[in-house]
ZABA-94610 format. One record per atom (N, C-alpha, C, CB): x, y, z. Coordinates in pm, whole numbers, plus 50000, padded with zeros to 5 digits. Each point is the difference from the previous one (the first is absolute). Glycine has a CB too. Example, Ala and Ser with C-alpha at 12.3 -4.5 7.8 and 13.67 -1.06 7.14 Angstrom:
// ZABA-94610
513194943150780/499115011950000/500905012050000/498114988350125/501545022249803/500825011950006/499235010950073/501184993749785/
END
This chain:
// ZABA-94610
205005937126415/501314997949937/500095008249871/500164976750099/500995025549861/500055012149891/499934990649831/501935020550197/497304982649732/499664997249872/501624989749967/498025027149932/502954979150045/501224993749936/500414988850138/500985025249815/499074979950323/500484988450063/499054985550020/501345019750109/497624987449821/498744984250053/500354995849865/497385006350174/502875002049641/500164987349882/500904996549986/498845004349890/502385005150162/501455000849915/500664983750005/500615029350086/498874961650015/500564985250010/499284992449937/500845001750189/498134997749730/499694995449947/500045002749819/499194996750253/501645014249732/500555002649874/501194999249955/498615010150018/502754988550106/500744999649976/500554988349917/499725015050164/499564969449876/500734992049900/499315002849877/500724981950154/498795026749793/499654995749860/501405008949905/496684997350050/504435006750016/500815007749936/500814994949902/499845010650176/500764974149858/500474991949971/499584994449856/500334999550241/498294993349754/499554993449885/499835010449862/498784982850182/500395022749904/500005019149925/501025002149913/499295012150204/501814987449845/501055011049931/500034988349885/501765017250212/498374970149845/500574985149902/498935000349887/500974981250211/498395021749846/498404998749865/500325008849920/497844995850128/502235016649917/500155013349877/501654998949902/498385020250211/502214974349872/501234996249911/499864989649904/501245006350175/497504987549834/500344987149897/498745006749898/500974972750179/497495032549901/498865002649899/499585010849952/499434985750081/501475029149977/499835012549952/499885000249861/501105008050179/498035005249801/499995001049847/501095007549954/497674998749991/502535001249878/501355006649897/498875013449996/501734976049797/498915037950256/499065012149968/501045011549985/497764991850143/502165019849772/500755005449925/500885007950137/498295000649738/500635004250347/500955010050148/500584996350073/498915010450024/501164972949942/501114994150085/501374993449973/498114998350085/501655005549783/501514999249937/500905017250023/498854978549773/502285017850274/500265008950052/499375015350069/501214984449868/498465008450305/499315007350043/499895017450060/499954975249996/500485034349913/500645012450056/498545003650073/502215008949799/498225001350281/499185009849999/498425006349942/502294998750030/498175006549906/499605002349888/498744989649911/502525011150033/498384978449956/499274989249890/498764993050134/502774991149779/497775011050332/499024993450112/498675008749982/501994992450192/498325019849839/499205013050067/499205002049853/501965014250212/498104985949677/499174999149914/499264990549945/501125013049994/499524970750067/499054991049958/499065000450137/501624984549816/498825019550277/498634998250150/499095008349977/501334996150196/499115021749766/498805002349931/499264996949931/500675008050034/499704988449832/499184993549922/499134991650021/501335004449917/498844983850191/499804988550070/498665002750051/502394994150055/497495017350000/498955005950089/498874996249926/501205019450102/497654976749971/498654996149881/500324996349883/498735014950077/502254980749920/500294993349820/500814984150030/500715029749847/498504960050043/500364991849994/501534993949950/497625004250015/502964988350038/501635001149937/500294995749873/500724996150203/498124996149725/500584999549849/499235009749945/500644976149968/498285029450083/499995012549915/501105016950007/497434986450022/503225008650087/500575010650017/501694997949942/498065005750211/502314979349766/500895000549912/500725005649874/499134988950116/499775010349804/500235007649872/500245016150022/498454981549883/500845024550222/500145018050012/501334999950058/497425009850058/502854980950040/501165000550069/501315001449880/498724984650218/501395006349719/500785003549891/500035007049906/500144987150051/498645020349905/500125013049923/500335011950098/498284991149822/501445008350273/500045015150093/501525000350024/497494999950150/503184983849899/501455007449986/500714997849897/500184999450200/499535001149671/500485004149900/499765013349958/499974979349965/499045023950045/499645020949988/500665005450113/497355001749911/503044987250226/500375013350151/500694992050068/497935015350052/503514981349839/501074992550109/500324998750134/500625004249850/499235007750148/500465008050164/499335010550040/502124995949972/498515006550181/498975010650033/500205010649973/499494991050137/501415013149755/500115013849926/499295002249923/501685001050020/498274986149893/498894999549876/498935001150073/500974985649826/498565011050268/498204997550055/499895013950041/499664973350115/501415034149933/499665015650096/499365005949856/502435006150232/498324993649649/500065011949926/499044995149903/502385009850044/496834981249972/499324993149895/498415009549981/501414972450070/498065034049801/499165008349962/498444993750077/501715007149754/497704996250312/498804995450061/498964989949912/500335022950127/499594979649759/499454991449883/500434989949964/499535014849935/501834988550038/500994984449991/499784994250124/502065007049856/498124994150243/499934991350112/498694995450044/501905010550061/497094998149896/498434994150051/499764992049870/498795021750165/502044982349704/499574989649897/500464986850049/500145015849805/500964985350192/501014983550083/499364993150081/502005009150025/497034996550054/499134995350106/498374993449948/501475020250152/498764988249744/498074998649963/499524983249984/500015025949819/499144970150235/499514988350073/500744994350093/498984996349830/501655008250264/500284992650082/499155008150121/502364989449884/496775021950090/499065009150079/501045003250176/497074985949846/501945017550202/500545005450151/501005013949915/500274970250204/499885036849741/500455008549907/500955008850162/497525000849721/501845000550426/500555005850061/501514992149995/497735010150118/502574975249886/501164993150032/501195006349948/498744980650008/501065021349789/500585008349903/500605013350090/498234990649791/500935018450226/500115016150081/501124998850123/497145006649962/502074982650108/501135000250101/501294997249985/498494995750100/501364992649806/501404994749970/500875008949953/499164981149956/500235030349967/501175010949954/500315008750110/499255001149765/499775002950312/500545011350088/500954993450093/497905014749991/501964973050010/500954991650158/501735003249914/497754969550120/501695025649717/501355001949937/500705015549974/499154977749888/499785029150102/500675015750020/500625006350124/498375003349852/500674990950267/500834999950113/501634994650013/497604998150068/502784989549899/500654992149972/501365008049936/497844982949989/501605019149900/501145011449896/500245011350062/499174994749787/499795013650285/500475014050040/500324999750156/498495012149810/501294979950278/499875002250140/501824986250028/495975007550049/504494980549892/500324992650010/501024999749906/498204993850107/501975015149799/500894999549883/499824984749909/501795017350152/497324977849866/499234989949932/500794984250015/499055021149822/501194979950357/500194988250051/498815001750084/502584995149979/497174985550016/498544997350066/500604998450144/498424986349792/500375019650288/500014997650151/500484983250039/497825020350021/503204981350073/500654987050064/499224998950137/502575002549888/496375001150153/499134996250118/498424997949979/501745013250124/497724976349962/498645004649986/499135010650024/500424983550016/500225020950031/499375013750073/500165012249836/501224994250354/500065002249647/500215009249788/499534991349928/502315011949976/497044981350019/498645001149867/498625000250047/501304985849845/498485010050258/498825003450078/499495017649978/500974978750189/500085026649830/499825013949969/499505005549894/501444999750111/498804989749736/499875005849879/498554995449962/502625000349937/497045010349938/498655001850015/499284981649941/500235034649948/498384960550059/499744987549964/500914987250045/499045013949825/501574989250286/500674987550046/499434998550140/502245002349858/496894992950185/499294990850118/501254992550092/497644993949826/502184997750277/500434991850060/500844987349928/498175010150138/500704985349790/500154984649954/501145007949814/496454980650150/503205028549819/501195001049925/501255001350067/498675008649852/501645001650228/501264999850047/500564993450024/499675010250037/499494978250024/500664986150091/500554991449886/498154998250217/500945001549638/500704991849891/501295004349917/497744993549987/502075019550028/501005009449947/501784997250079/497475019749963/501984976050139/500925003150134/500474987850015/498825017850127/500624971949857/500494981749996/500295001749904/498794984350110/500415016949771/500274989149904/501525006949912/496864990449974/503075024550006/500955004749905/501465003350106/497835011449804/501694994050338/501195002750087/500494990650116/499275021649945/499854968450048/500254989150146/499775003850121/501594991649905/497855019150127/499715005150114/498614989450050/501145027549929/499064970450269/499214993050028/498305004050052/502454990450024/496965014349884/498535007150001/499134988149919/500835029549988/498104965450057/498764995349972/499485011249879/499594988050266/499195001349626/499675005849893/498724994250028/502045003749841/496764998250187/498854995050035/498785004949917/501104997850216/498324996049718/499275003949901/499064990449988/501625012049899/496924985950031/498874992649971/500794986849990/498325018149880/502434976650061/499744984250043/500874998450109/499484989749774/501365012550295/500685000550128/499054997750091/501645014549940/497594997750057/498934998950129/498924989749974/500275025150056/499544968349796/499254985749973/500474986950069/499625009849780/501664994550186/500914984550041/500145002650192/502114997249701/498105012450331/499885000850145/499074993050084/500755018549944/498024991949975/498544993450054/499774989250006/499195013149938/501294978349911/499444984150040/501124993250072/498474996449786/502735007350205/501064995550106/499454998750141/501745011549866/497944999650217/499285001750093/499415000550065/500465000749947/498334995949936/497934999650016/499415010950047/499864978050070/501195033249874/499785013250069/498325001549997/502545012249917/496794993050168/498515000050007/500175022850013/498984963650181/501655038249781/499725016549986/500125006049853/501015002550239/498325008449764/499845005049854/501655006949965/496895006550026/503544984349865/501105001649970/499805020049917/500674964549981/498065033849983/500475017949925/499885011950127/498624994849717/501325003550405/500395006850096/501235009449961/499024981750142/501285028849906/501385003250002/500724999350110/499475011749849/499944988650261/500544993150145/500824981249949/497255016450188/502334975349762/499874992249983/501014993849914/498055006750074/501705004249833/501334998049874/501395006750074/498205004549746/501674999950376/500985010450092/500654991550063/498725019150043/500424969950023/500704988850047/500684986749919/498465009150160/500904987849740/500054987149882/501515006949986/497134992349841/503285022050107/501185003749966/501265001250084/498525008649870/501134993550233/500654994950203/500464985249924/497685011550274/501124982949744/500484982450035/500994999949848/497194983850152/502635014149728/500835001749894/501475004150076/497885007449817/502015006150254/501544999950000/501044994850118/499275018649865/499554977350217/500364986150090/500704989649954/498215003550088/501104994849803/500464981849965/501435006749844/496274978250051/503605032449913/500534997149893/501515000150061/498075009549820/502634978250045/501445000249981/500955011250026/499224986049857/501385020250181/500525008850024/501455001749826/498964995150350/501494993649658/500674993149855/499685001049922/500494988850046/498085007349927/499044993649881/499065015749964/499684967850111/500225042149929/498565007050022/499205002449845/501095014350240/499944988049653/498794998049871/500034985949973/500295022749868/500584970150145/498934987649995/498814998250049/501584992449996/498665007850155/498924998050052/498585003549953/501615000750140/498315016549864/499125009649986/499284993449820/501665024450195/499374972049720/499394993249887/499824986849999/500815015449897/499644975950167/499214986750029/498435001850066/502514989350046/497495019450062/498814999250060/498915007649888/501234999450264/499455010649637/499115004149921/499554989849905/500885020950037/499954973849916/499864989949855/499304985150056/502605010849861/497364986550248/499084993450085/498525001549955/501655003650183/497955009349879/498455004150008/499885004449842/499715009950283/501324990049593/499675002449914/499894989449855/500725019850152/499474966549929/500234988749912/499204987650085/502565009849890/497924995650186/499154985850117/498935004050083/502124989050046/498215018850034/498905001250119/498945010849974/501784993150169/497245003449739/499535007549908/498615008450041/501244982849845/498355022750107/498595005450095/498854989950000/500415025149936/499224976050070/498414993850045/499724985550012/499185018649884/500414975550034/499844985550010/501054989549966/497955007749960/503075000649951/501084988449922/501385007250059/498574992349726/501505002650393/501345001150045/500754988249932/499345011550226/502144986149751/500294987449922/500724994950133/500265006249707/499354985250431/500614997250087/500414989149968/499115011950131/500844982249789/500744984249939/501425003649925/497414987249934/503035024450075/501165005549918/500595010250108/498924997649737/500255005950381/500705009050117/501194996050098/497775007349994/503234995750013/501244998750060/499574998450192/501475017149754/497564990150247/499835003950137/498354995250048/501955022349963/497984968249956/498454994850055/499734997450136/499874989749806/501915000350219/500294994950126/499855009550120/501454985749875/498515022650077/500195013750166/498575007449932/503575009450078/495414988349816/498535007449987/499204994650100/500015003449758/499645008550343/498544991750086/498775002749905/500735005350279/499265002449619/499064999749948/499774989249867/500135023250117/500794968949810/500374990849962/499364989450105/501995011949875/498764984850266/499724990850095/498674999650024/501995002350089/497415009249951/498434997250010/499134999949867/500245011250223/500444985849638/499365002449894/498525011049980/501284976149991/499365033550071/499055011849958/500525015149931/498774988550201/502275009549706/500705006049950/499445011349915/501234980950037/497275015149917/498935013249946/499985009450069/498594988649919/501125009350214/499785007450117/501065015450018/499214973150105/502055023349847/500775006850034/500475004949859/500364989050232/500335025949772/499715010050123/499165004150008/501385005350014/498075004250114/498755005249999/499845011149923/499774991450195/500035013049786/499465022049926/498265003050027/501884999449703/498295011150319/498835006550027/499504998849815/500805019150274/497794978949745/499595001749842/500025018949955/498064973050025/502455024549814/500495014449948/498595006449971/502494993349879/497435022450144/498745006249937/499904997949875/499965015650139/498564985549827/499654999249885/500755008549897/498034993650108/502165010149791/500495006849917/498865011549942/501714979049965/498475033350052/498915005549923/500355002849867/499145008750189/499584989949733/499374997049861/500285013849970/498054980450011/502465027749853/499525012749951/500034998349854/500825014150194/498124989849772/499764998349823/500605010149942/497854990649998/503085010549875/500635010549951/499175001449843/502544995750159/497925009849765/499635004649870/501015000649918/498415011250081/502374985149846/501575003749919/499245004349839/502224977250146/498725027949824/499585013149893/501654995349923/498105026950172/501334964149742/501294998049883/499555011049885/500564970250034/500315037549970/499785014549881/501484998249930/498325022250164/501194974649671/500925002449880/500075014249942/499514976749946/501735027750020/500255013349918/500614996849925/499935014450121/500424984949710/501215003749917/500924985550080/499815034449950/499334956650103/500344985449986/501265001850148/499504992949653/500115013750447/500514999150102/498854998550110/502035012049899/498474985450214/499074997250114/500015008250144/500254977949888/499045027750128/499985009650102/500514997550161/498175006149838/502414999650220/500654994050151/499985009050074/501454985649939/498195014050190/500315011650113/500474992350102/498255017049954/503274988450129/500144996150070/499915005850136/500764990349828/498604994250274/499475003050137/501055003650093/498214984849964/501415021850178/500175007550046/501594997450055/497335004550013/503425002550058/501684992550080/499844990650068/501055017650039/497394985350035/499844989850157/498584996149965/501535013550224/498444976449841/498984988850000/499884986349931/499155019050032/499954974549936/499884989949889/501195001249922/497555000649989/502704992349929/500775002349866/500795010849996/498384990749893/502105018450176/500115010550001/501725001549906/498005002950249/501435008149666/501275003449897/499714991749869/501925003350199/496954988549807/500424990649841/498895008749965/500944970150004/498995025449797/499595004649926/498804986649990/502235018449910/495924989750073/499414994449956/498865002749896/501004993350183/497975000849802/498675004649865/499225010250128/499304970749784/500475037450146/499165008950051/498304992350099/501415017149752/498464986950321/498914990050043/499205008850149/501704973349899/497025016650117/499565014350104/498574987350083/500495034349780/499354970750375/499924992750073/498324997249906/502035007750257/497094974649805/498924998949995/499874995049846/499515016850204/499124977749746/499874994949880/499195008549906/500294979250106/500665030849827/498685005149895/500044994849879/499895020450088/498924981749900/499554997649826/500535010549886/497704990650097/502195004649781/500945012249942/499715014350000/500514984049868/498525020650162/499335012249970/500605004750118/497774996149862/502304998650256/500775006450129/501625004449982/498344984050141/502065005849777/501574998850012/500415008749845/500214971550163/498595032249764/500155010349907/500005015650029/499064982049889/499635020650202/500255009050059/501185007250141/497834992049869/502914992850173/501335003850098/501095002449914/499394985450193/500895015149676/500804999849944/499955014049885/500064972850081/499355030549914/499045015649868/500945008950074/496644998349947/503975003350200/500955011549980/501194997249947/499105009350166/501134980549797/501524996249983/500064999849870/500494986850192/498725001949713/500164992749861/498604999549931/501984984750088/498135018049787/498754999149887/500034983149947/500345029749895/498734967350129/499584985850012/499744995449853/498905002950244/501504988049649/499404997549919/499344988349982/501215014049951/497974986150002/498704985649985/499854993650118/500544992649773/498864996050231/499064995350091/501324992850059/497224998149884/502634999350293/501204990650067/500344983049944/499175015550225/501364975249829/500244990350002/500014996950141/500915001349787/497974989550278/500324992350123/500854992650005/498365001050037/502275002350102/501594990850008/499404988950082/502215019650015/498714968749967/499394985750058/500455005550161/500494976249768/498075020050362/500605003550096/501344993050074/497735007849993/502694997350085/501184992450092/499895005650146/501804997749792/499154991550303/499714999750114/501965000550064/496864985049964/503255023450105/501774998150043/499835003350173/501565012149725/499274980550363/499984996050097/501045008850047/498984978349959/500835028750170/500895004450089/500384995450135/499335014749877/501064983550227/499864998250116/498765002050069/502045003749975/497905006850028/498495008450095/499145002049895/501115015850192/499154987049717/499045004949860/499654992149891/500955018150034/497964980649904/499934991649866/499405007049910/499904980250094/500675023949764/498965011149900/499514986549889/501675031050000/496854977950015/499354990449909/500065014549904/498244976350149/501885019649684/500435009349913/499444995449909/501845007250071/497305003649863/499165002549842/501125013049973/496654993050032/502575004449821/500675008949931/499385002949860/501944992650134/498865018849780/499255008649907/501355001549898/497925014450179/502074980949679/501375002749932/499585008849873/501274976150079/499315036449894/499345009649953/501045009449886/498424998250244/501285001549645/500495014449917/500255007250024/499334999049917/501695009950092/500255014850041/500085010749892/501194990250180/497945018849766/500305007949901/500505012250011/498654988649927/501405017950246/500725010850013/500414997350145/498855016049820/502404988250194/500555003050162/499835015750002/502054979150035/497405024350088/499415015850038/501155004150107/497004996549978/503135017050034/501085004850078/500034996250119/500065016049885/500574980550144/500195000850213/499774981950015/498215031350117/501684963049747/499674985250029/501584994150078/497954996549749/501624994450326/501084995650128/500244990749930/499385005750234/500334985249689/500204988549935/501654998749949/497275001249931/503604985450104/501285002049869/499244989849923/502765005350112/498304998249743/499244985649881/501344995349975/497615009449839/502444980350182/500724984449988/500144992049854/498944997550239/501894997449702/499604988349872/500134990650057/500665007649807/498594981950140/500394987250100/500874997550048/499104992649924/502345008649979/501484995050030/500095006750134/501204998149750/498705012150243/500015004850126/499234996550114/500615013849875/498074983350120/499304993350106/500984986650033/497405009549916/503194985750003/500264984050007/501575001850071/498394988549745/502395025550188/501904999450041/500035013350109/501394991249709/497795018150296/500445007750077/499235003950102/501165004349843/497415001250117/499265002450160/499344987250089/499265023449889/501514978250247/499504988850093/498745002950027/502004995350101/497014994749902/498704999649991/499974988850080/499375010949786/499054992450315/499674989250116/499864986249896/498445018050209/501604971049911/499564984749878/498365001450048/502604976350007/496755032750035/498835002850023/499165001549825/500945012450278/499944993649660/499665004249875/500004990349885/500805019650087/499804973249922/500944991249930/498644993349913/502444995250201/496655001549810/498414997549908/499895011249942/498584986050142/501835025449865/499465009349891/500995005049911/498345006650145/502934985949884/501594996649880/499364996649912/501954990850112/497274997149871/499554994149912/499725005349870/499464990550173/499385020749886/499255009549895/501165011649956/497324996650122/504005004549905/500965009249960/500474993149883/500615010350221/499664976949738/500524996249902/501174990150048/499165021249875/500984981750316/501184997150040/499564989350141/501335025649887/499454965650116/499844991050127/501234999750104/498544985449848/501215011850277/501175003350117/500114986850036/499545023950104/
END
């Protein structure tokens, strides 16, 4: 039997309580007061790997610097990766402008009225379009995302690895089976604000406060840990860095990394793979800058990536001459602190600038 015709009857009544629940216990959140376009498609980005009250506060500075998507097309690459700085994933920022330059030059800077026109634009996935597409235009498309496919699973007792992409291919099928055709951003945000208040990961689901306990088989068989399944994530590999805080004439030295990759486009401290001692990280540095007096060890730090984790020493040092061809820019704090976007990777060696983030 096909994936949606063997669950789709057993999801359909939960449409009902659902919608009644989110109308009475939704939260007050800034992108859903008047929901354009626009105000949707930049809070879902944001949303992405970011928690929603931390992503509150950026949400409201970013559209105060980039009302619209005129302001966001034409917005200087610095200003906009500054606007962004700690909320990381730095690609979300990039994309978000080019989808908006598209937008302005290809569209005369009306947003696509189909899923299929924003699907197209750059950093918009599936599960954005579909929110983009309910929640700001009423169109009837499913928005399926990490707690959707939580609340499914224990709905279900799904016994398959929900991070499949076959899997999440179907979970998004059945979604647009059952959804309201009337209702569709409701829906798509009840079932989100569900797995994001109640049906929670791991051990503390709050099923004494769930609308839909009554239709959980995983509730019913009280094995609600169990679910969902995921394959366990690889390890993360370890790489030790070195950061090189260098003062000149009471500025701070910066090079910024490459267009593509990591971080790519922000401004950071000069730094270089592995742990040396100072005599190493004196001699990597003799083509660039004349070193004065002995270093200062920086307290180490540790910053977390997805796949990656840098464990980071460091060396904070005098500068008595910059030598030709040095790649270095020099910064005053104010500036470390108002204008160059810098990873929150760095953000322990603010400290020693005079300046905190």
């Amino acid at each position: 039997m096909d994936f949606v015709e063997a669950h789709a009857a057993a999801l359909f009544p939960i449409c009902r309580p659902l919608l009644d629940w989110y109308a009475a216990a939704h939260r007050q959140l800034p992108w859903r007061e008047a929901p354009t376009p626009y105000r949707v498609w930049v809070s879902e980005i944001m949303l992405q790997q970011t928690r929603v009250q931390a992503v509150i506060p950026y949400y409201e500075r970013f559209l105060s610097l980039f009302p619209d998507v005129g302001a966001l097309a034409e917005a200087p690459q610095d200003r906009l990766l500054k606007a962004w700085e700690g909320l990381g994933y730095y690609s979300r920022a990039r994309n978000l402008q080019k989808a908006a330059q598209q937008i302005c030059q290809r569209l005369g800077g009306r947003f696509p009225e189909t899923y299929e026109g924003w699907l197209s634009l750059p950093g918009v996935g599936p599960y954005t379009a579909g929110a983009v597409c309910s929640i700001a235009l009423g169109l009837p498309v499913p928005a399926v995302d990490g707690n959707v496919l939580r609340v499914f699973a224990r709905l279900l007792a799904l016994e398959e690895d929900i991070g499949a992409p076959a899997v999440k291919r179907e979970m998004t099928r059945l979604a647009a089976a059952i959804l309201p055709a009337d209702r569709p951003g409701e829906f798509n945000q009840a079932l989100m604000e569900l797995g994001a208040t109640v049906c929670l990961p791991g051990k503390t689901p709050l099923c004494g406060s769930c609308p839909l306990s009554g239709h959980c088989r995983a509730f019913s068989d009280q094995n609600q840990a169990l679910f969902p399944l995921k394959s366990p994530k690889k390890p993360r590999k370890i790489q030790p860095i070195t950061v090189f805080l260098l003062s000149y004439q009471g500025q701070f030295a910066l090079i910024r990394r490459p267009d593509t990759g990591l971080l790519a486009g922000l401004w950071e401290f000069p730094h270089a793979d592995g742990t040396l001692d100072a005599a190493q990280s004196a001699a990597l540095l003799a083509d660039w800058v004349r070193l004065a007096g002995p270093p200062d060890r920086l307290e180490p730090a540790v910053h977390i990536f997805t796949h990656l984790q840098w464990h980071m020493t460091g060396w904070k040092w005098d500068v008595g001459e910059v030598l030709p061809g040095c790649p270095f820019q020099w910064a005053l704090p104010r500036q470390l602190q108002n204008q160059y976007p810098i990873p929150s990777a760095f953000s322990p060696f603010l400290f020693q600038c005079n300046c905190e983030k």
